[in-house]
N, C-alpha and C positions, 0 to 999 in steps of 0.2 A: 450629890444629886444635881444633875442637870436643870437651872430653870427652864420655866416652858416659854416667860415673856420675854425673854432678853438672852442677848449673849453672857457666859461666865464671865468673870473678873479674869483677865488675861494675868497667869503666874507672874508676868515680872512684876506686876504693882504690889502683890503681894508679897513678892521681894524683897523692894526695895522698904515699903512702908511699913513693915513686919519687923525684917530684920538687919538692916546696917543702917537705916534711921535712927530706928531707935537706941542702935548702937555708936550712934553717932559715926560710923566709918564709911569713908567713901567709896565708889565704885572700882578707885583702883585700887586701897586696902585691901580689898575684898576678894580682888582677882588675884593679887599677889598669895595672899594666904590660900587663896585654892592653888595656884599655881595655873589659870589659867590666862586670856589677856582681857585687857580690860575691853575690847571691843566686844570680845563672847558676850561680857556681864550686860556691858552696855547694850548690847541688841535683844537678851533677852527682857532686860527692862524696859525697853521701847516696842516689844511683843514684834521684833521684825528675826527672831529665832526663838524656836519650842526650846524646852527641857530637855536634853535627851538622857538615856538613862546613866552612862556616866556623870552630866550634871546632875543629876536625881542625886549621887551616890555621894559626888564632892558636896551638896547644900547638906546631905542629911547630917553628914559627918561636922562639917560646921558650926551645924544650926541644932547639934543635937533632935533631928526630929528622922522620921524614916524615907526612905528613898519613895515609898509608895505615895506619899504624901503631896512630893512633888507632880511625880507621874499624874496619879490621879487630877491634883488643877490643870495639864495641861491637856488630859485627856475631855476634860468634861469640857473646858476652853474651846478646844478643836470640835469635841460633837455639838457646842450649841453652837459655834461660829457658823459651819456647816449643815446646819438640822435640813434636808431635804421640803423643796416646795411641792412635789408630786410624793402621793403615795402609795403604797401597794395592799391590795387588801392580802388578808393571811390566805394560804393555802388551804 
C-alpha cells in the first residue's frame, strides 16, 4: 500500500537493515554470493538505483522470499516519490 503522507521506505534500507545486518554480511559478501558488483548493491542501498527484475530474482533467491516482493517496494517507492501535484478529474 502506498502512504498518502510521505514517501515509501526506499528498498535499499530495507535491504540492508532486514537482511545482511542482520546477517551480519557486508555489502561486498553479499555481491559476491549474488555474483553481482558491489557498486550495484551499493547504489541500491544508497536508493541512487531501483530493483530491477533480475535483482528482484537474485535477492528472492538469497533471501528466500519472492521476486514480487522486491518489485512491489520499489514500485510503491517510485509511485509515492512521484505522486503527481495536479490532478485529473475521471472521465
Amino acid at each position: 500500500m502506498i502512504p498518502k503522507n510521505r514517501v515509501s521506505t526506499q528498498p535499499g534500507v530495507i535491504l540492508l537493515k532486514e537482511f545482511p545486518e542482520p546477517l551480519e554480511q557486508t555489502q561486498k559478501a553479499l555481491a559476491e554470493h549474488l555474483g553481482i558488483s558491489v557498486q550495484r548493491v551499493n547504489e541500491i542501498v544508497r536508493g541512487k538505483r531501483g530493483i530491477s527484475p533480475e535483482t528482484a530474482w537474485l535477492f528472492a533467491e538469497a533471501f528466500q522470499t519472492a521476486p514480487e516482493f522486491w518489485l512491489i517496494l520499489q514500485a510503491n517507492h517510485d509511485l509515492s516519490r512521484h505522486r503527481p501535484e495536479r490532478h485529473v478529474a475521471p472521465l
